[in-house]
C-alpha positions in Angstrom: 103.1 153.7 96.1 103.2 152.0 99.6 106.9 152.7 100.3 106.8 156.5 99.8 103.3 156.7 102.0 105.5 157.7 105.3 107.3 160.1 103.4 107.1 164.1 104.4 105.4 165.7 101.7 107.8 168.2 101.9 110.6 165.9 100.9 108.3 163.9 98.7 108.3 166.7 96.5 111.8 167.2 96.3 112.7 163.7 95.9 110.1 163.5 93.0 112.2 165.7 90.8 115.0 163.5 91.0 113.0 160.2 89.8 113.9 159.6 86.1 111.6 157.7 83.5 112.5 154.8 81.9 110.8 152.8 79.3 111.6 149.2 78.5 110.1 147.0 75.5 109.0 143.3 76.7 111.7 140.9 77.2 114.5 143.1 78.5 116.7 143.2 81.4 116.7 146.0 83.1 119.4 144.7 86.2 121.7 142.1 85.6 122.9 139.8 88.6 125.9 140.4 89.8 126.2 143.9 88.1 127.0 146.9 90.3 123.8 148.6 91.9 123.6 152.4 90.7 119.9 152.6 90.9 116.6 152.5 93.1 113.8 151.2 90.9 109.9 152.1 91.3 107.3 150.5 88.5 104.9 152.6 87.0 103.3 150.6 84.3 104.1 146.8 83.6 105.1 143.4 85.0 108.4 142.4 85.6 110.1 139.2 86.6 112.8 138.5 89.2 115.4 135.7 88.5 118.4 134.6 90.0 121.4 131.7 89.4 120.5 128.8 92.0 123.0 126.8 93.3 122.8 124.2 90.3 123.8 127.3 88.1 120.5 127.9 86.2 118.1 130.4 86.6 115.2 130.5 89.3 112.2 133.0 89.1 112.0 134.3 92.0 109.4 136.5 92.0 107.0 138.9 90.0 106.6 142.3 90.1 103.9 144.7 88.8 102.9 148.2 89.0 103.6 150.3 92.1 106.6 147.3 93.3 109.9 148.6 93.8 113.4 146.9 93.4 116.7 147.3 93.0 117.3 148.9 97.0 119.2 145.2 98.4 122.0 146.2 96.3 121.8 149.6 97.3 121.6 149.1 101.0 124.5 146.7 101.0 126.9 147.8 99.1 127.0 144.5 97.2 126.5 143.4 93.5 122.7 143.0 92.7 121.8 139.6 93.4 119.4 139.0 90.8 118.4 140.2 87.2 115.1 141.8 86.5 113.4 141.1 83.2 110.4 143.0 81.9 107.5 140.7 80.6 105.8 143.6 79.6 106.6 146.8 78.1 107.3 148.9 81.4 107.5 152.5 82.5 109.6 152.5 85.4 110.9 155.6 88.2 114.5 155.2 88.8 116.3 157.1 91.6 119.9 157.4 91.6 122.2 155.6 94.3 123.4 158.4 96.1 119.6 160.2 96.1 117.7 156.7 97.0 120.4 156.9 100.2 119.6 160.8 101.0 116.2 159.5 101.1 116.6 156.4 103.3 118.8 158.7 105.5 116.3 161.4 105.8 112.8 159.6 106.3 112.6 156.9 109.5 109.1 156.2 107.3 110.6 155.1 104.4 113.8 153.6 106.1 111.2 151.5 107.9 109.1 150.1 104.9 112.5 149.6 102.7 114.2 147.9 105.3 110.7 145.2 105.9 110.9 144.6 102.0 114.8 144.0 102.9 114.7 141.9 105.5 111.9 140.0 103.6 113.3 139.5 100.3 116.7 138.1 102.1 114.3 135.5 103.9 112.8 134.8 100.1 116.2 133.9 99.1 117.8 132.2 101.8 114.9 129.9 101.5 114.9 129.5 97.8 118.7 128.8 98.4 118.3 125.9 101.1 115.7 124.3 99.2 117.7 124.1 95.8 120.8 123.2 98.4 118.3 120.1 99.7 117.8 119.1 96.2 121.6 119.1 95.2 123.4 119.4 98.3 125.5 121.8 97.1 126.7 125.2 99.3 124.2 127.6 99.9 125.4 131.2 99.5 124.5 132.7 102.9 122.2 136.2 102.2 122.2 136.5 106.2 125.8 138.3 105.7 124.7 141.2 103.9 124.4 144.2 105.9 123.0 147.7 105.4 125.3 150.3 104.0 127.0 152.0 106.8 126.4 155.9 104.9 122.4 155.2 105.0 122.6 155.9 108.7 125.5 158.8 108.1 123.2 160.8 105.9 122.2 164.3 106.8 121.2 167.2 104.7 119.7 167.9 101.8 118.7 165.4 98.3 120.9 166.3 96.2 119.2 167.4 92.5 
């Protein structure tokens, strides 16, 4: 999985113990926009899709996922509610990482820190986009993704993941 390759196997190994599996049948939501972010996801198995409420109020898709994807770390980062909900097409096996561990992590590998903030920066572009071109269509207010920030603790972190 591309975002743990920069990882010390030392800390790999310890952070793999605190990964917990979760199955989902197809057709469930696994995050829900607007919900509080609690976890860091990793897919195993399965196909997932990534909707979010555009400025006209209905759905988008925004993306989809498949095996060896991540999601789940812009709410995490931030501090903010997620700002999208994640549906499985498939049934799915997925890795989930607690907040406060998925933060250790971030905190303790530059690696990681590196490849999670590119997916960051990238998704917010995704969106921002997506947002001015439904704002185009209905000229209503786009909701500006360029204010989120990255959580302050990430770059507090020291010490151990906890278990």
């Amino acid at each position: 999985m591309p975002v743990f390759e920069a990882i010390d196997r030392q800390l790999l190994d310890v952070v793999a113990k605190a990964f917990v599996t979760e199955q989902f049948a197809a057709e469930r939501v696994v995050i829900r926009e607007g919900d509080e972010g609690d976890r860091f996801y990793m897919i195993a198995r399965g196909r997932l899709e990534v909707w979010r409420e555009g400025a006209d109020k209905h759905p988008q898709r925004v993306a989809v996922l498949s095996d060896g994807d991540h999601f789940g770390e812009m709410a995490l980062l931030t501090d903010a509610p997620r700002n999208a909900t994640v549906r499985t097409l498939t049934p799915a096996t997925l890795l989930a990482l607690p907040r406060g561990q998925f933060l250790n992590l971030v905190g303790r590998s530059p690696g990681m820190r590196a490849r999670v903030e590119a997916t960051f920066a990238r998704r917010q572009q995704e969106l921002a986009t997506l947002d001015a071109e439904l704002w185009r269509a209905k000229k209503e207010p786009v909701r500006d993704v360029a204010d989120l920030t990255i959580h302050p603790s990430v770059d507090a972190l020291k010490g151990g993941v906890p278990t």
